[in-house]
Phi, psi and omega in degrees: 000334179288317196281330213277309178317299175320309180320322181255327181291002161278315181279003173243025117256016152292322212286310191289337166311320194285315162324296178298302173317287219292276182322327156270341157298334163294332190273307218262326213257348178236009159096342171275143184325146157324299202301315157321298195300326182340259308252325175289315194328316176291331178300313178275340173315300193297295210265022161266298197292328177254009148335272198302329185307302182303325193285334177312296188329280200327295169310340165258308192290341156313305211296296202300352185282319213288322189279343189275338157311295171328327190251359160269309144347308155290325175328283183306327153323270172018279199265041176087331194287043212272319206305330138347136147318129185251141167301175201249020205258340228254313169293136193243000000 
């Protein structure tokens, strides 16, 4: 039971540090009180999280193209074709 209270009283100062940081960077970049800025946080929150989001996508479907070369690429090693070109992307 102790471990699960640290546990949350740490991840709900997290959250609020993260609050605060985010909240004085709007007040230094837009010139407005702190207290005005809180009021922006969930806002800025949002269009952080559909960042990462929008950058998650992006990263995995690079990943999966990039692993299905690779797999055709061994696919052809395999079966003899190896005499194919190999890209130059393909040697590490």
């Amino acid at each position: 039971m102790g471990k699960l209270v640290f546990c949350t009283v740490a991840l709900l100062g997290t959250v609020a540090g993260a609050a605060v940081v985010t909240a004085l960077q709007i007040s230094r970049r837009t010139g407005r009180p702190f207290v005005e800025a809180l009021s922006e946080v969930p806002t800025e929150a949002k269009r952080w999280l559909d960042d990462v989001n929008s950058r998650l996508k992006v990263a995995v479907e690079t990943g999966k193209s990039a692993a299905a070369a690779k797999e055709e690429e061994i696919e052809r090693v395999l079966q003899g074709d190896d005499h194919l070109p190999v890209s130059p992307e393909s040697v590490v």
